[in-house]
Structure formats: structure tokens, C-alpha cells
C-alpha positions as CSV (number, residue, x, y, z in Angstrom):
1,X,-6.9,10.8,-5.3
2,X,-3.9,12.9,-5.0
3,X,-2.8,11.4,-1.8
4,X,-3.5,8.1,-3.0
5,X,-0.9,8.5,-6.0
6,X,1.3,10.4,-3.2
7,X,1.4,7.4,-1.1
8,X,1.6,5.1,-3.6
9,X,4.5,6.4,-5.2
10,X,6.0,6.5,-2.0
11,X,5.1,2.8,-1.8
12,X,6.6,1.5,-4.7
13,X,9.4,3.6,-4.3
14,X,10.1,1.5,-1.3
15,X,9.0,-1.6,-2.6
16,X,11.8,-1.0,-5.1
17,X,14.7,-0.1,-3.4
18,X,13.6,-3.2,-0.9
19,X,13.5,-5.6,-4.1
20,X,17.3,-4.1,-5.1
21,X,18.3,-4.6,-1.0
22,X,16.5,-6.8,0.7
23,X,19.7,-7.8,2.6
24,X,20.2,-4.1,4.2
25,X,16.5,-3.6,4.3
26,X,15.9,-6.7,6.6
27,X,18.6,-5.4,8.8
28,X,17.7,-1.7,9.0
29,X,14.1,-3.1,9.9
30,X,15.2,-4.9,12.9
31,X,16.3,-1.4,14.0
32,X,12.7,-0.4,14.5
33,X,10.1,-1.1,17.7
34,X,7.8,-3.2,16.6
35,X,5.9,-2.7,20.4
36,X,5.5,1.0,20.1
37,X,4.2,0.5,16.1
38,X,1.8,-1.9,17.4
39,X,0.6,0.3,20.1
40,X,0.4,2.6,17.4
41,X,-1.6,0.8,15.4
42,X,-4.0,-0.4,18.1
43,X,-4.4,3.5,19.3
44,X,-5.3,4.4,15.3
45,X,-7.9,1.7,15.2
46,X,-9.6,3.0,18.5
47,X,-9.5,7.0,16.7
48,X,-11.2,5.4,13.8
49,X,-13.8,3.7,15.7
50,X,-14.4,7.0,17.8
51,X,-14.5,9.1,14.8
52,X,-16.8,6.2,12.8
53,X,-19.2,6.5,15.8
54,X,-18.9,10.6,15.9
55,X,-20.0,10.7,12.6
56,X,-23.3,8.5,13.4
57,X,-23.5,10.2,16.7
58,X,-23.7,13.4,14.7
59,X,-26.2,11.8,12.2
60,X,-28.6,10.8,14.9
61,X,-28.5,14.7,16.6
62,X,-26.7,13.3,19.7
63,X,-24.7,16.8,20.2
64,X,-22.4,15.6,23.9
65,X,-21.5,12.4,22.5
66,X,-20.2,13.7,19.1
67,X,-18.1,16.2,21.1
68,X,-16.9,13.7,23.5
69,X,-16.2,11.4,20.8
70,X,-14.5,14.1,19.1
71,X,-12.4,14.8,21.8
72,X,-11.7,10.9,21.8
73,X,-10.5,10.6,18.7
74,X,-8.0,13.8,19.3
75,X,-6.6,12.0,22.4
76,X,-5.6,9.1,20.3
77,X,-4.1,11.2,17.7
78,X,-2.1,12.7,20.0
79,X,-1.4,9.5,21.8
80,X,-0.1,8.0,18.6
81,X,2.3,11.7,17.5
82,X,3.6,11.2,21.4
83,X,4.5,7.6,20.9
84,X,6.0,8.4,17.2
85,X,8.0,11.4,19.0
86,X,9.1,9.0,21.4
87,X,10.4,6.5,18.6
88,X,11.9,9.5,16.8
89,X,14.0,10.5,19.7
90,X,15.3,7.3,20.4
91,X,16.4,6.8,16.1
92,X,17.9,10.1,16.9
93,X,19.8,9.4,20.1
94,X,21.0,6.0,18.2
95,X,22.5,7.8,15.2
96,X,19.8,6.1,13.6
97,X,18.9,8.9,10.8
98,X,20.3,9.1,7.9
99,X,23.0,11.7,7.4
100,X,26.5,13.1,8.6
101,X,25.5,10.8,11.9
102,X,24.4,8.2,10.5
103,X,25.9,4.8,12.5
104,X,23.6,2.4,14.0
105,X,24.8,0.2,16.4
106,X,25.1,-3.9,15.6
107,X,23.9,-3.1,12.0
108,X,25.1,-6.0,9.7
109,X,24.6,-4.4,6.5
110,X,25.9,-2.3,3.8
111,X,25.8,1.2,5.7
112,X,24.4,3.4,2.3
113,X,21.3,0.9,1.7
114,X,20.4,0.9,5.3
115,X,20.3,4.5,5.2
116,X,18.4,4.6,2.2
117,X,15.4,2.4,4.3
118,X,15.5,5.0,7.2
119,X,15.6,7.9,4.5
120,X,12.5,5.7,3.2
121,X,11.1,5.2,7.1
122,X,11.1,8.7,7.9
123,X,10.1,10.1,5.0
124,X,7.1,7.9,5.4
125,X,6.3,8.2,8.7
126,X,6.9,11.9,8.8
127,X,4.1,12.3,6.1
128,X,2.3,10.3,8.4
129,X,3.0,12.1,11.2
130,X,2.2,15.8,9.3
131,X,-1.5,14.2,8.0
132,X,-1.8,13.3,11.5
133,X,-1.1,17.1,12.8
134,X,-3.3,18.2,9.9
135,X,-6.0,16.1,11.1
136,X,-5.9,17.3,14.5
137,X,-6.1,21.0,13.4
138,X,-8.9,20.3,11.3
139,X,-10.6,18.2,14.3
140,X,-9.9,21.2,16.2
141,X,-12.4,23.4,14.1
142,X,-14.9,20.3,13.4
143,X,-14.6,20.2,17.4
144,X,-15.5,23.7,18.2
145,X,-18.6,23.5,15.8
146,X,-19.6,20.4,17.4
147,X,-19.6,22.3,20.9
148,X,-21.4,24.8,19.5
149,X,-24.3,22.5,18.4
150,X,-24.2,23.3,14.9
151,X,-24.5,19.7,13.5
152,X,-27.5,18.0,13.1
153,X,-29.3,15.0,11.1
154,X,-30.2,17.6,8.6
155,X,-26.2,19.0,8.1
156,X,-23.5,17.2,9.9
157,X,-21.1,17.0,6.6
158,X,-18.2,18.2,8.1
159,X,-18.0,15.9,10.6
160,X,-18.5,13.3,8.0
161,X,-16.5,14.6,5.9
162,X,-13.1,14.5,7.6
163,X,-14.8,11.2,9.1
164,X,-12.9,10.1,5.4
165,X,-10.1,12.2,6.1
166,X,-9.1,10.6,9.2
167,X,-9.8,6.8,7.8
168,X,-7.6,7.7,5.0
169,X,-5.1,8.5,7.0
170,X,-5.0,5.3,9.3
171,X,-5.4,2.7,6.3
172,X,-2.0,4.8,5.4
173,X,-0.7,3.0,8.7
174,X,-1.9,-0.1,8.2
175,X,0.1,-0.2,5.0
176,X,3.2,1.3,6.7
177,X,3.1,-0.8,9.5
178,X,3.4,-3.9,8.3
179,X,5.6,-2.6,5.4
180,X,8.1,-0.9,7.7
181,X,7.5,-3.0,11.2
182,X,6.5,-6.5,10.5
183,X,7.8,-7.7,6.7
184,X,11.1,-8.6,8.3
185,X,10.5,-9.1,11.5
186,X,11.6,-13.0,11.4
187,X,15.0,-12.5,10.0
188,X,16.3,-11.0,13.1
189,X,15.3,-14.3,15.3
């Protein structure tokens, strides 16, 4: 529940300032790869089903799969973390974050608001990004217990438990992507 209200008031917070600028907003957002957040997205949705079937896997006693379903849905979370690196980098090399540096290139908006939607982007997607690297620390651990053949029918909780965990944190995506990615996307054509 507490992430929920964390999220959310990150949501609103951005739904406001986007109400107050939707002008800078629309440009800022034009700014960002839509490819790489829809690769992104598609990557999340393939670590939720892995971790969906893990969890059943796990319920039903098959030990190899849950590991190597496990290990799947690691793979995409680090797959999706490389690709948001990769996106990072390139904002940075583009004096695309906000601060001292801040000057986008071709950016036909008031320079402050714009900032204020990448202060808004990365503060989003960076807690994004740490739940992700949570996520895979915890996987870690569920991962080792899973090698070790300690979950069965009778007690596979942890595995189902941050079976929530991780679904949580990719129906956070699906909110930001569209939010941040897509809610503009036709202004700039």
C-alpha cells in the first residue's frame, strides 16, 4: 500500500505539472525513445510471464523449471536495467538532464518546464529502475533456495510471494510508459 500511495503521488504530481504545461511537456516527450521503452515494455511482460509460470512451476513441485524460470525472469530484468542504462547515457550525452547542463538540442519549449518533465522522467524511472535492482537482489536469494530444492506444493510462499513483488513493479511500467513515452507521441509528427 505504501508503494501504491508512493507511485501515485508521483503520478499526480506529474499529471499536474503536465495539466499547468502541456506545451513543454509535449516537447520534452518527443525527447524520449519510444523503441527502446517499447522494447522495455515487451521484455517486462515476458519477466512477468516467467515469474507467473515460476510461481505455478513451484506450486506443482517442478524444482529445474522454477530455477530456470527464475533465472529467466532475472535475464529480463537485467535486459530491461541494460536498455534503461542505455537510454540514460544517451539523455546524459544530450545534456538532456536537468541541471547546470541542462540544453537539449531542437527543444521548442520553455527551457524550466521542460526540465521540470525530465526532473519528473527520471525521478520516475529511477525509482523504477532501483525496484527493479531490489527485485533482482531479492530474486537472487528466492533463486538460490530454488536451487537448493527447498520449495514445494506444501511451502513455495516466497517464490509467490515476490511473484507480487515483481508484478507490482511492471504494472508500475505500464503506467509510466504510456505516461512518459506514448501520451504525446503525435504532436511531434
Amino acid at each position: 500500500v505504501t508503494e501504491i500511495m508512493f507511485f501515485g503521488g508521483l503520478f499526480m504530481t506529474y499529471i499536474a505539472y503536465r495539466g499547468a504545461y502541456p506545451d513543454a511537456f509535449a516537447a520534452a516527450s518527443q525527447k524520449l525513445n519510444t523503441t527502446e521503452g517499447f522494447i522495455n515494455t515487451l521484455v517486462l511482460i515476458c519477466s512477468s510471464l516467467t515469474m507467473a509460470m515460476a510461481v505455478r512451476c513451484a506450486a506443482q513441485g517442478k524444482k529445474k523449471a522454477v530455477v530456470w524460470l527464475l533465472f529467466a525472469t532475472m535475464l529480463f530484468g537485467l535486459a530491461f536495467l541494460g536498455i534503461k542504462a542505455d537510454e540514460y547515457t544517451y539523455k546524459f550525452q544530450h545534456h538532456e538532464v536537468p541541471g547546470a547542463n541542462f540544453a537539449p538540442e531542437d527543444l521548442n519549449a520553455n527551457v524550466d518546464h521542460a526540465s521540470l518533465y525530465f526532473a519528473l522522467y527520471f525521478g520516475m524511472t529511477g525509482l523504477h529502475a532501483f525496484h527493479m535492482i531490489v527485485g533482482i537482489g531479492i530474486l537472487c536469494f528466492i533463486l538460490r533456495g530454488a536451487m537448493k530444492g527447498i520449495y514445494t506444493p506444501a511451502w513455495h510462499t516466497p517464490v509467490e510471494l515476490f511473484g507480487l513483488y515483481w508484478h507490482f513493479v511492471d504494472i508500475v511500467w505500464i503506467f509510466l510508459f504510456p505516461l512518459l513515452y506514448l501520451i504525446d507521441v503525435h504532436k511531434g509528427k
